[in-house]
GULUMSE-329220 format. One record per atom (N, C-alpha, C): residue in one letter; y, x, z. Coordinates in steps of 0.001 Angstrom, whole numbers, plus 500000, padded with zeros to 6 digits. Atoms other than C-alpha are relative to their C-alpha. Layout:
aYXZ...
END
This chain:
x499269500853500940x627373110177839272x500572498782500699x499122500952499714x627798107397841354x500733499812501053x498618500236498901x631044106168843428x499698499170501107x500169500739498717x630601105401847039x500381498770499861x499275500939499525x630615101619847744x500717499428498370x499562500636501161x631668100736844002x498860499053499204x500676501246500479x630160097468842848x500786499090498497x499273500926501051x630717095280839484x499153498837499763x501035501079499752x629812091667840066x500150499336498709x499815500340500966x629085089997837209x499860498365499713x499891501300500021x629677086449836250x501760499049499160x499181500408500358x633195086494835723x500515501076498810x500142499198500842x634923088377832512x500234501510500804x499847498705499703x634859092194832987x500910500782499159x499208499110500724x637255094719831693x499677501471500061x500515499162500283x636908098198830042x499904500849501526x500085499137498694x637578099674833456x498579499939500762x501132500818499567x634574097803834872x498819500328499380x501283499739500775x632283098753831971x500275501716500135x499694498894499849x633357102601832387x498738500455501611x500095500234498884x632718102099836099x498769500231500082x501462500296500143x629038100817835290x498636501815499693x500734499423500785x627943103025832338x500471501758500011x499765498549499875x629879106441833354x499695500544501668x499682499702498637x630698106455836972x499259499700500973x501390500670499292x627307104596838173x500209499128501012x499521500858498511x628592101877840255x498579498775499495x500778500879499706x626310098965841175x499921498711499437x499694500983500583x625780095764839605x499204498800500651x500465500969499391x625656092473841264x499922498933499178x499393501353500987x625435088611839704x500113498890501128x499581501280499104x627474085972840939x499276498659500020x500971501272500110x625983082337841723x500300499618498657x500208500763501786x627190081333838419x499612500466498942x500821498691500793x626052084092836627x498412499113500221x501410500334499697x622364083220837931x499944498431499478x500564501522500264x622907078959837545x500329499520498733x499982500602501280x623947079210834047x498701500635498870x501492498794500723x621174082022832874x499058498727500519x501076501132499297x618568079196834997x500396499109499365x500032501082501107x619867076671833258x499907499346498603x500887500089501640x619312077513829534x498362500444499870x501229499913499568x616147078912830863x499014498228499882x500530501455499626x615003075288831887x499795499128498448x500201500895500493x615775074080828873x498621500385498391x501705499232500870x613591077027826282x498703499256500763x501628500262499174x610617076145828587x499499498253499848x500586501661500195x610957072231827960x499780500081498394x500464500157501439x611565072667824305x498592500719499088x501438499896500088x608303074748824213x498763499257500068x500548501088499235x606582072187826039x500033498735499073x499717501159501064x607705069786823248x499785500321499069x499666499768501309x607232071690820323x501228500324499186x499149500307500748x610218072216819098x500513501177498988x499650499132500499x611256074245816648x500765500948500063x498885499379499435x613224077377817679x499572501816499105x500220498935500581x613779080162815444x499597501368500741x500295498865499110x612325083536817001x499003499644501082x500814500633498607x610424081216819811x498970498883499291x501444500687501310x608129078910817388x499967500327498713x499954499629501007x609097080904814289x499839501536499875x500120498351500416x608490084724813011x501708500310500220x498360500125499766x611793086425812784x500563500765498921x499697499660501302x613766087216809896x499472499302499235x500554500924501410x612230086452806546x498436499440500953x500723500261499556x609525085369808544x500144499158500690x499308501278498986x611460082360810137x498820498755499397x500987501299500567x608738079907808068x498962499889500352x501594499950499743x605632080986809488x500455499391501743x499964500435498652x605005078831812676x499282500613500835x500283499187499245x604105080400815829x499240498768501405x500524501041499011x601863078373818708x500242500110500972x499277500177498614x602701077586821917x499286501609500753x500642498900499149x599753079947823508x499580501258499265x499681498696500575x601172082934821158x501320499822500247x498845499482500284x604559082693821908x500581500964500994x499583499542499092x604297085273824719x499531501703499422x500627498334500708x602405087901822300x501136500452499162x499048499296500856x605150087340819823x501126500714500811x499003499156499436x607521088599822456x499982501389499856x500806498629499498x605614091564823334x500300501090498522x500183499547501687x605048092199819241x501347500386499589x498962499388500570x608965092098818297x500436501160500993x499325498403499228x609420095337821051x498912500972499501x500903498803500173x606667097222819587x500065500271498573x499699499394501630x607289096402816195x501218500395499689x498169499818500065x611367096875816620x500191501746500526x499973498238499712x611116100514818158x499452500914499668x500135498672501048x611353102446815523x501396500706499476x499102499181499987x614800104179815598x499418501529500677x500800498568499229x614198108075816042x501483500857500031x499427498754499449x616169111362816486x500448500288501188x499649499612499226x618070112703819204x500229498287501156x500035501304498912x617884109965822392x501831500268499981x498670500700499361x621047108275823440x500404500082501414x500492499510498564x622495109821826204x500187498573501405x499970500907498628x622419108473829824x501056498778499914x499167500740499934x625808106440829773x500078499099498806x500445500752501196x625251105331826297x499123498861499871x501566501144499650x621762103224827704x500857499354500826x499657500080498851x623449102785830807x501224498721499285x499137501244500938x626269100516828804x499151499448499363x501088501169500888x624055099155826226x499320498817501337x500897500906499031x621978097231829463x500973499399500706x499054501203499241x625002096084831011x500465499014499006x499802500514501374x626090095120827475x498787498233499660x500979501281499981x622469092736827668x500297499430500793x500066501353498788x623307091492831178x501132499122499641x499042500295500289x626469090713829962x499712498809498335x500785500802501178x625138089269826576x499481498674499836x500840501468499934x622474087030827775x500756499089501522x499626500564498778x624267086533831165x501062498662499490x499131501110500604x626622084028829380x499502498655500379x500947500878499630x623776081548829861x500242499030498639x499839500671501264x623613080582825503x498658500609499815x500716498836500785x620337082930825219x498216499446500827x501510500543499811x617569081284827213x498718500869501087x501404499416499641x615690083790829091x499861499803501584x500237500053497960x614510084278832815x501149500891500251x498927499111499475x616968085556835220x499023500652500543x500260498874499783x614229087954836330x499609500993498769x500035498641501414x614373089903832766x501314500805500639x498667499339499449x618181090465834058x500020500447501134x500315499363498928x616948091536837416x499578500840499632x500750498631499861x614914094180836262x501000500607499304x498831499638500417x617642095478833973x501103500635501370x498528499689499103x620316095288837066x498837500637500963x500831499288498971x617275097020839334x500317501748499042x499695498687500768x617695099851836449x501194500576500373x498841499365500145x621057100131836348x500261500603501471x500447499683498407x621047100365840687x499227500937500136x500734498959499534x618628102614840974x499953501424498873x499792499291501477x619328104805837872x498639500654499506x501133499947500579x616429104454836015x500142499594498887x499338500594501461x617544104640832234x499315500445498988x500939499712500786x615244104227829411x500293500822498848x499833499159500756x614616106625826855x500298499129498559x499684500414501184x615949105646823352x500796500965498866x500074499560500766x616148107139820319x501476499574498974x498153500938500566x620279106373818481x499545500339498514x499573499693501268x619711107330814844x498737498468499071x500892500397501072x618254104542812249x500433498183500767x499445501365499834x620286100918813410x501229499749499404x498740500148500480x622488098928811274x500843499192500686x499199500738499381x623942097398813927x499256499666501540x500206500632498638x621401096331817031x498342500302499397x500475500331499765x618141095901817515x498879501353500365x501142499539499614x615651098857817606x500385501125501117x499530499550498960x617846101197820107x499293499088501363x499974501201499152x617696098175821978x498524499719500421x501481500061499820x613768097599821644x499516501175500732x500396498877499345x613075101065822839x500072500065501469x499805500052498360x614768100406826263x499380498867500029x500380501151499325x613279096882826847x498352500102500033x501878499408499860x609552098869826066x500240500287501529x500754499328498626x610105100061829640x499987498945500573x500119501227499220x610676096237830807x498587500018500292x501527500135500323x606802095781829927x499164501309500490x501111499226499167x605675099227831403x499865500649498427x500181498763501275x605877101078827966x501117501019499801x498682499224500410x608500103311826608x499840501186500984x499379498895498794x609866106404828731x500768499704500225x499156500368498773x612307106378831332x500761501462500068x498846499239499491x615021108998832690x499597499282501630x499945500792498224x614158108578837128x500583502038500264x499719498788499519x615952111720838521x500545500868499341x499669498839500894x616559113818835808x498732500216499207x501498500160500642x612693113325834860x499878498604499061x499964500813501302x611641111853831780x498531499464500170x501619500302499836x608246110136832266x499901498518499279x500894501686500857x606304107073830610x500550498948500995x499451501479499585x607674103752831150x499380499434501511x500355500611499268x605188102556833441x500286501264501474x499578499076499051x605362105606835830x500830500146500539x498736500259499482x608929105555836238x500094498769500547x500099501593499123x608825101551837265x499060500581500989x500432499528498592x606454102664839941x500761501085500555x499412498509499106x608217105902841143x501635499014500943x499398500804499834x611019103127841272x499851498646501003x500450501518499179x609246100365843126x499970498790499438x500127500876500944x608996098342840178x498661499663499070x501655499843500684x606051096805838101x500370498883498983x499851500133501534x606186095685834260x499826498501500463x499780501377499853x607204092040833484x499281499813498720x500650500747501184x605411089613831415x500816499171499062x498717500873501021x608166088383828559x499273498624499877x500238501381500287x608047084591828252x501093499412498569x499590500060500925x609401082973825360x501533500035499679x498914499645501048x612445083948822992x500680501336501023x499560499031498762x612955086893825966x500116501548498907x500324498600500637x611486089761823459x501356499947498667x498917500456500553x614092088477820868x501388500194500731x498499499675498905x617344088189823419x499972501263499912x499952498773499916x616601091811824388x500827501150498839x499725499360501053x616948092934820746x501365499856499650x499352500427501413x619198090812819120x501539500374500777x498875499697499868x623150091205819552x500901501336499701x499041498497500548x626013093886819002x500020501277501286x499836499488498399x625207095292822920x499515501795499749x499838498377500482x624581099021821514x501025500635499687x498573499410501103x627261099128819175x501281499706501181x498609500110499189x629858097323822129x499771500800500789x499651499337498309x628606099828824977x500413501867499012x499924498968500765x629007102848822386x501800500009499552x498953500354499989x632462101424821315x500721500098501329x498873499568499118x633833101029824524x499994501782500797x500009498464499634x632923104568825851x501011501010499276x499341499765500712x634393105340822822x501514500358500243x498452499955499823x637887103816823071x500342500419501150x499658499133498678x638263104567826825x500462501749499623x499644499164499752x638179107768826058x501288500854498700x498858499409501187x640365108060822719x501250499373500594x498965500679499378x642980105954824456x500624501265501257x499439499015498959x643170108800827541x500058501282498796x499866499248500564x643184111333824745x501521500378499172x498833500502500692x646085109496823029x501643500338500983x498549499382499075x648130110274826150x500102500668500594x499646498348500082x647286113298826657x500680500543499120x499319499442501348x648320114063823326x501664500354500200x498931500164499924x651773112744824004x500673501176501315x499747498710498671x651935115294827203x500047501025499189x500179498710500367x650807118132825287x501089500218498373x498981499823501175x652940117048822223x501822500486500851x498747499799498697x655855117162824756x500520501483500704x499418498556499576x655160120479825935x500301501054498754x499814499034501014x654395122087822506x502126499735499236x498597500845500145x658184120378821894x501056500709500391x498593498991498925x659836122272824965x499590501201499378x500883498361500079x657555125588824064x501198500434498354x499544499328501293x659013125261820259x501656499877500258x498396500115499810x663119124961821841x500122498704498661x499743500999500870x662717121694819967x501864499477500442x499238500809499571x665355119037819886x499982498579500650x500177501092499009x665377115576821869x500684498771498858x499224501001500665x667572113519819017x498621498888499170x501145501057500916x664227112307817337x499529498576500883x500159500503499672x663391110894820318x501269498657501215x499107500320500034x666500109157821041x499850497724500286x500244501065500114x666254105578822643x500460499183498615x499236500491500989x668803104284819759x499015500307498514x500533499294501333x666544105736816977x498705498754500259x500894501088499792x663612103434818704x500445498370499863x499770501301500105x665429100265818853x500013499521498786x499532500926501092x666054099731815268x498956500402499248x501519500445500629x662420100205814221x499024499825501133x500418500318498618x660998098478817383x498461499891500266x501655499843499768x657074099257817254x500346500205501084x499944499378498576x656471099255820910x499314501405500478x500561498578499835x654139101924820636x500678501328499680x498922498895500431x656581104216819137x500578500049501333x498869500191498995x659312103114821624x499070501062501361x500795499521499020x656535103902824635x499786501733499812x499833498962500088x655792107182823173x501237500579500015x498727499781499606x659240108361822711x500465499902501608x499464499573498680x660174107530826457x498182500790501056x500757498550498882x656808109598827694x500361501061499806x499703498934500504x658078112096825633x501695500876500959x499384499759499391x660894111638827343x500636500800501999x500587499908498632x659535111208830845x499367501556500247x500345498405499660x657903114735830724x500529501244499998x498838498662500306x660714116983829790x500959499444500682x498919499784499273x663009115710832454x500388500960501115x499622498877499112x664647117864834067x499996501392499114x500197498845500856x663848120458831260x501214501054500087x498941499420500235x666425123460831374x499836501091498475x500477500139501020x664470124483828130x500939498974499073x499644501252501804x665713121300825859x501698499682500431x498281500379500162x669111121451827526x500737501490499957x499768498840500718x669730125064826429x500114500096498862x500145499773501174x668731124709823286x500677498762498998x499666501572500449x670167121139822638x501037500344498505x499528499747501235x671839120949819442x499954501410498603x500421498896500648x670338124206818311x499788499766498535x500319500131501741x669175122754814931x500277498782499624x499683501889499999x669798119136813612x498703499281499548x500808500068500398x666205118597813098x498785501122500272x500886499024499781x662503119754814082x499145499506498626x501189500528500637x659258119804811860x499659498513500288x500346501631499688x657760116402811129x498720500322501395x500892499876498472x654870117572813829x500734499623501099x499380500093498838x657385117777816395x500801498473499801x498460500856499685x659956115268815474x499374498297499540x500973501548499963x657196112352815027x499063499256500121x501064500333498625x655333111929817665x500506498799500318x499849501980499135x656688108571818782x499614499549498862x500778500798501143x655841107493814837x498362500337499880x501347499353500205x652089108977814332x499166499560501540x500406500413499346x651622108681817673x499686498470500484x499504501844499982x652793105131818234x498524498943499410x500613500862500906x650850103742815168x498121500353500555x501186499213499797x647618105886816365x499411498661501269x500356500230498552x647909104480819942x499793498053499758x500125500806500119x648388100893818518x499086499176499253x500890500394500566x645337100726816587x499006499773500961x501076500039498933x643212101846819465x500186498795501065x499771501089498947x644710099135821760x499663498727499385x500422501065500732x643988096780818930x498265499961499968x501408500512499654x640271097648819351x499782499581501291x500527499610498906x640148098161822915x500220497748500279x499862501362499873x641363093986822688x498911499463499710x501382500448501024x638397093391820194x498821500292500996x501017499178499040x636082095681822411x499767498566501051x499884500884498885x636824093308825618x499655498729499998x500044501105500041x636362090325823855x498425499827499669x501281499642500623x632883091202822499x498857500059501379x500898499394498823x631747092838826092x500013498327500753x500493501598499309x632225088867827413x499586499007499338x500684500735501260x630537087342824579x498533499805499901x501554500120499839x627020085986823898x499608500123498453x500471499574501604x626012087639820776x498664499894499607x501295500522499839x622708086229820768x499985499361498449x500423501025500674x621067084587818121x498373499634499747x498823501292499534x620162081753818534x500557499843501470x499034500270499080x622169080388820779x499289498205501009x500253501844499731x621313077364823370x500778499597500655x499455500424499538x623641074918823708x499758499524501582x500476500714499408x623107073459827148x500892498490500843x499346501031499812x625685070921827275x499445498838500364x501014501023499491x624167067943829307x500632498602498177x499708500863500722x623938065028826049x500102500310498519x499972499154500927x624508067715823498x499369500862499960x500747498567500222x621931070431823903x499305500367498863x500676499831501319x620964071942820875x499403501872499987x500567499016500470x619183074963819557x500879500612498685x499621499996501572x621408076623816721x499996501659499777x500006498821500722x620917079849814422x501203500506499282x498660500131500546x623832081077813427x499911501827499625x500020498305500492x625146085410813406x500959500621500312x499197499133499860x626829086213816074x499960501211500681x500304498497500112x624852089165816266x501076500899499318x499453499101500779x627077090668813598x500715500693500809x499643499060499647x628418093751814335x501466500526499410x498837499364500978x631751093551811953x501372500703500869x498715499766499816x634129093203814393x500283501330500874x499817498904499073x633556096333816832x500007501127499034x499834498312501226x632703098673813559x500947499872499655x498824499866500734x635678097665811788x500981500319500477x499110499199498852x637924098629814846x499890501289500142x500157498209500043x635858101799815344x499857500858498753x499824499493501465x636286102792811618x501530500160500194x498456500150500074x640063102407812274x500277501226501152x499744499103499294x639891104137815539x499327501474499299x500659498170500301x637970107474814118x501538500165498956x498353499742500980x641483107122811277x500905500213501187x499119499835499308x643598107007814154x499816501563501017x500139498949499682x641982109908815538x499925501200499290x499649499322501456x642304111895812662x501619500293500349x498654500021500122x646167111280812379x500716500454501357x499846499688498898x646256112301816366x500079501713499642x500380498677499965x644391115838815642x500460500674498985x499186499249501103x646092116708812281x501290500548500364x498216499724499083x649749116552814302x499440501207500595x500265498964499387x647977118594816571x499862501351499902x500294498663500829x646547121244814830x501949500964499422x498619499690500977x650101121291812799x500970500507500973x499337499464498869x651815121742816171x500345501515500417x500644498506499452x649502124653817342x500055500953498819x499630499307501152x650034126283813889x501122500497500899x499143499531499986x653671126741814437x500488500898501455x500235499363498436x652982127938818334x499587501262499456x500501499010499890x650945130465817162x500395501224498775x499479499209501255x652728131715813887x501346500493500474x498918499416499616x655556134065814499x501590499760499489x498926500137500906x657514133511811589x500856498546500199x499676501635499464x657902129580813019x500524500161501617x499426500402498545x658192130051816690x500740500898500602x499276498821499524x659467133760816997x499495500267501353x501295499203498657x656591134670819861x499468500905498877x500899499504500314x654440137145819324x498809499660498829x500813500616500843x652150136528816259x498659499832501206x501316500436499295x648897134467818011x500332499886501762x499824500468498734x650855134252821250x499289501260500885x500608498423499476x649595138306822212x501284500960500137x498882499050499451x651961140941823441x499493501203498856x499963498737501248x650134143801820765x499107499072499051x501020500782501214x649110141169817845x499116501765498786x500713499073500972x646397143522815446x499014500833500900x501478500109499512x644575145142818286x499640499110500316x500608501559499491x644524141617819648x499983499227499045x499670501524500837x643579138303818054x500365499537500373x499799501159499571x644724136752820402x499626498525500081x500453501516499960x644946132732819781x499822499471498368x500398500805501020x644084133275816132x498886499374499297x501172500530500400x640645131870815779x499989498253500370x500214501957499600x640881128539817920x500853499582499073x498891500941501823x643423127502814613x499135499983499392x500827499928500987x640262128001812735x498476498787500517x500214501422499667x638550125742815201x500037499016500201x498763501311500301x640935123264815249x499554499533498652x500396500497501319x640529123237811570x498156499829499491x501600500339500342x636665123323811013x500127498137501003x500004501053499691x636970120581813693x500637498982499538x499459500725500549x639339118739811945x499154499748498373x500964500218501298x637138118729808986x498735499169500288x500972501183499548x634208117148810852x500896498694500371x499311500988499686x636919114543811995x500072498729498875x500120500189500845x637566113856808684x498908499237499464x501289500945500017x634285112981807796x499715498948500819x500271500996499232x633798110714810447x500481499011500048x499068500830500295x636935108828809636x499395499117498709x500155500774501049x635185107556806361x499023498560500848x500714501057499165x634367104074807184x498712499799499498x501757500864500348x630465102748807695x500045498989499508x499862501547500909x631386099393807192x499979499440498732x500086499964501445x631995099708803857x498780499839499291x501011500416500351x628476099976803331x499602498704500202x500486501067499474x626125097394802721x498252500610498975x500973500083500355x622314097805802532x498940499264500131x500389501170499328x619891094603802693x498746500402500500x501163499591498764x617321094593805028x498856498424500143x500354500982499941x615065092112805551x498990498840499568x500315500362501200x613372091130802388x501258498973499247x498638500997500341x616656089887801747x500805498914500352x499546501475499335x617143087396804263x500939500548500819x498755499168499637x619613090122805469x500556500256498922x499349499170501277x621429090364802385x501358500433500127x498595499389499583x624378091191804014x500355500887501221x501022499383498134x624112094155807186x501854500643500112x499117499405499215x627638095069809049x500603501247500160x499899498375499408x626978098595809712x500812500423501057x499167499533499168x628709098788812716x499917500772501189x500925498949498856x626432100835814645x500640501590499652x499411498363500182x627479104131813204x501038499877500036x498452499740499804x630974103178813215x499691500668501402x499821499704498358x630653102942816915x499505501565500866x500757498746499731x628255105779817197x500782501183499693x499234498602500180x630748108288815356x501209499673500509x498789499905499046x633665107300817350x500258500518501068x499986498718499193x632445108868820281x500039501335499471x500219498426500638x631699112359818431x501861500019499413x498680499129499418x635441112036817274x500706499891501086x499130499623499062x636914111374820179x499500501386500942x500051498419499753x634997114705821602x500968500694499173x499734499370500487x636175116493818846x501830499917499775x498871500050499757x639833115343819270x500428500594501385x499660499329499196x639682116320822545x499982501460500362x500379498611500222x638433119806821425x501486500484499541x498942499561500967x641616120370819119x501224499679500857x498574500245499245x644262119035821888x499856501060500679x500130498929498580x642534121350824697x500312501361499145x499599498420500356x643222124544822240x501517499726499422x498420500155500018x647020123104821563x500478500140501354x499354499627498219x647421123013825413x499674501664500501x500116498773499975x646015126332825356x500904500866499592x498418499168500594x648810127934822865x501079499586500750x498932500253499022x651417126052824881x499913500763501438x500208499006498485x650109127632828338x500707501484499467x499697498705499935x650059131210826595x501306500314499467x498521499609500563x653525131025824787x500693500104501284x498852499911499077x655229130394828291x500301501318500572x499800498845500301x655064133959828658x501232501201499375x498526499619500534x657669134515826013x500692499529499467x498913501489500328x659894131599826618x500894500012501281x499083500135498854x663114132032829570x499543499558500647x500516500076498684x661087132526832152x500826499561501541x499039500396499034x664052131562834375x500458498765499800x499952500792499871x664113128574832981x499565498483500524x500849501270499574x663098125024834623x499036499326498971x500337500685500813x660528123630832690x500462498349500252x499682501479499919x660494119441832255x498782499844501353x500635500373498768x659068117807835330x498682499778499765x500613500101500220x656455116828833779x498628500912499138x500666498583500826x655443119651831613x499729501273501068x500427499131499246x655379121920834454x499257499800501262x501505500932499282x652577119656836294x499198500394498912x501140499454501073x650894120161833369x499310501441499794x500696498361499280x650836123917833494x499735500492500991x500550499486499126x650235124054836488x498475499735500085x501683500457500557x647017122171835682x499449500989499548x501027498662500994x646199124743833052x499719501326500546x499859499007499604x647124127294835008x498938500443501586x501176500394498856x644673126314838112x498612500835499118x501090499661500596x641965127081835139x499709501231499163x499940499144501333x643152129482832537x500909501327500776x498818499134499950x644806132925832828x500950500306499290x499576499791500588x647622134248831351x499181501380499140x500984499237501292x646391136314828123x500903501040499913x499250498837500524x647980139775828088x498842500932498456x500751498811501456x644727141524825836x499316498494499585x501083500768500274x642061139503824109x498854499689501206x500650500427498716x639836137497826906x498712499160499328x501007500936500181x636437135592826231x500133498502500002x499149501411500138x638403132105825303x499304499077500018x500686501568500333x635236129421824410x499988499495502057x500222500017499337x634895129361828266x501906498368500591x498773500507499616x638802128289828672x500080498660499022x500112501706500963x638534125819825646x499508498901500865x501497501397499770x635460123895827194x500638499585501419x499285500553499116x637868123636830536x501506499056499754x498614500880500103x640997122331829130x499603498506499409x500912501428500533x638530119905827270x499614498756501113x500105500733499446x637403118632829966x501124499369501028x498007500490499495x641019118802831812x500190498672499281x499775501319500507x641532116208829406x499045498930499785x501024501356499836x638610113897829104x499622499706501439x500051500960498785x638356113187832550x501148499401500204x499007500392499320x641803112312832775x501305501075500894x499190499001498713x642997115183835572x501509500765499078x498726499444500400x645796116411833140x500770498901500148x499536501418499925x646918112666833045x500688499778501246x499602500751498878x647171112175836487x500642501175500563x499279498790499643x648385115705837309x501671499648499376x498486500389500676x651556114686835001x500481498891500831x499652500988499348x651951111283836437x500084500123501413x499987499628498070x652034112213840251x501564500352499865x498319499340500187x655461113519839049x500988498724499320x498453500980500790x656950111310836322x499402498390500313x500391501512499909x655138108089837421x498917499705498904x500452500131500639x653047106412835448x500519499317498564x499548499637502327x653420107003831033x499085498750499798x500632500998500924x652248104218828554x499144500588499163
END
């Protein structure tokens, strides 16, 4: 997993590339001197206001409705201990590797702000995790936003929990030794920090958008080819048609659309053939556009969140002004309410899609072969993946209904108001899989139609990088062939990117 020699120092802001880098691609994580002298310096000041008494919610107080009961100096190292044992209780299916693997950069990043108070060796052992890939086991189902995901991994700080060392799953403390590591003693408001913030929901989110954003322009590739495949027309996309409703995202789509069919001897054969395609085909720079400009509207939100100290409380440490204040900017609204928008925008991606690959594979629309087969009836050909397209588009669907919307109080009511922005974030990855499921079997019908489409003709420069991509993986389909195999490759063709950059090597780099 991880990239020779790739490091992400932390201190100054980071961008999604950077958090990708971390939590997919396993690069290394360093902290800059200021990173370390601002974490040490709210440090300094928890440890005096202990020392004084002072009142500090979570650090001389219970937490939650339990903020009234006072807590003594020589207990405030049990209550640490207590909110990770009593907080990890989220269960079902663990959270995979890259999912933890963000969430903990998400904390270094969190408390690294230096508003949160703890030791900079809590954030050492953390950045010893992430370095040596040693990623705790945690459980994703049963958070409305933060905290017991979160508790589960900081059980292995202390030598509890399970671990991920190798590919082996072993007890907390075992893995810190197999590691060269040995369980820390939380000091005060440390067991708190760990929990509290949106650092689940933002490392779940950005994984997220990263990858609906490369999906989004794939789309526009594969909308491009299904375009040339159907002897579309080019007038929709027509700079003059963009200028006088000037969404840039439109505009941008429209000239990738453009950018990939140059050179086409396809769309200049057929040019004026009809005065008008299907809305699938002929509005892709609109659908697409609006799709691509929602996701860029989180991926802004996302970025601003991942350099944020979502802590609460918060310590000022302004020399003259230092204060202690409780506030909530734990909440989780603003990354769910983005990824509630993005799962809609992914929706309105995979419906085009589907609607595309319909008319690819129907005879009476594209005049191929019914299912894109040379003897349709003994063959099925390509008519089942339309049926997975659509089941998948039906889970999509669902996923698109927003979480946020809910509200259930928690707390004894001293949460009477909860975010939900954990499952946004959480089902945004699952659709962007499942979008990328429903493009990779539209690039599939486009591969097998070229078959029986003027084979003497040039495809677009860009479109015929693309098949050659597909064509590296997939065969051409003369009978019926064992297809889930070819799906689960074009899938990944596109979620890594490699169709992306296979296109762009040619037309440059698309928006």
């Amino acid at each position: 997993m991880k990239k020779e020699n790739q490091t992400v120092v932390l201190g100054a802001p980071i961008t999604l590339k950077d958090f990708i880098a971390v939590a997919r691609d396993g690069a290394s994580v360093e902290f800059s001197a200021e990173y370390q002298a601002r974490v040490k310096r709210s440090r300094t000041l928890v440890e005096r206001w202990v020392d004084e008494g002072k009142v500090m919610y979570g650090v001389t107080t219970g937490f939650g409705a339990l903020c009234t009961k006072a807590i003594g100096k020589e207990e405030t190292a049990q209550l640490q201990e207590n909110i990770l044992l009593s907080h990890s209780v989220s269960v079902g299916e663990p959270l995979s590797i890259e999912r933890v693997r963000g969430t903990m950069l998400m904390v270094l990043q969190n408390l690294g702000q230096g508003y949160s108070g703890v030791s900079i060796a809590v954030l050492e052992q953390y950045r010893n995790f992430l370095n040596l890939g040693l990623t705790p086991w945690a459980p994703g189902d049963g958070s409305v936003g933060y905290l017991s995901p979160e508790a589960h991994m900081a059980m292995v700080l202390i030598g509890g929990g399970k671990a991920y060392l190798n590919g082996e799953l072993l007890e907390g403390r075992e893995a810190l030794a197999k590691a060269g590591l040995a369980p820390l003693v939380l000091g005060s408001k440390e067991g708190l920090a760990l929990v509290s913030g949106t650092t689940s929901s933002t490392a779940m989110a950005a994984l997220a958008i990263w990858d609906l954003l490369n999906a989004a322009k794939a789309a526009d590739i594969i909308g491009a080819l299904t375009l040339e495949t159907s002897r579309g027309v080019l007038g929709a996309f027509d700079p003059r048609v963009m200028q006088v409703r000037p969404h840039p995202d439109q505009t941008r789509t429209a000239e990738n659309v453009r950018a990939v069919l140059k050179g086409s001897g396809i769309m200049e054969k057929y040019r004026g053939s009809r005065v008008q395609d299907a809305l699938s085909l002929r509005c892709i720079p609109q659908l697409h556009g609006a799709a691509k400009k929602t996701l860029l509207d989180a991926k802004a939100a996302i970025e601003i969140e991942m350099n944020a100290c979502c802590d609460n409380p918060i310590i000022w440490p302004e020399d003259g002004n230092e204060a202690v204040i409780s506030a909530c900017n734990a909440d989780s609204s603003y990354v769910g309410m983005e990824m509630d928008s993005a799962c809609i925008a992914a929706v309105g991606l995979a419906k085009m899609s589907e609607r595309r690959n319909n008319r690819l594979i129907d005879e009476s629309l594209s005049g191929y072969p019914w299912f894109c087969i040379k003897k349709p009836g003994l063959n099925s050909g390509l008519m089942i993946p339309q049926y997975t397209q659509a089941g998948l588009l039906n889970e999509l669907r669902m996923l698109a209904t927003p979480s946020t919307i809910d509200n259930t109080p928690t707390c004894g009511n001293q949460e009477d108001y909860v975010a939900m922005g954990y499952n946004a974030c959480k089902k945004a990855g699952a659709a962007a899989e499942k979008l990328e499921y429903i493009l990779a079997i539209e690039l599939l019908s486009g591969y097998q139609a070229q078959q029986f489409l003027d084979i003497d003709l040039n495809r677009g420069e860009g479109s015929a990088a693309a098949l050659k991509a597909v064509g590296d993986l997939v065969p051409v389909m003369d009978k019926d062939i064992f297809l889930y195999p070819h799906i689960v490759a074009l899938r990944e063709l596109i979620h890594t990117g490699q169709l992306t950059k296979a296109v762009e090597r040619v037309t440059g780099p698309l928006n």
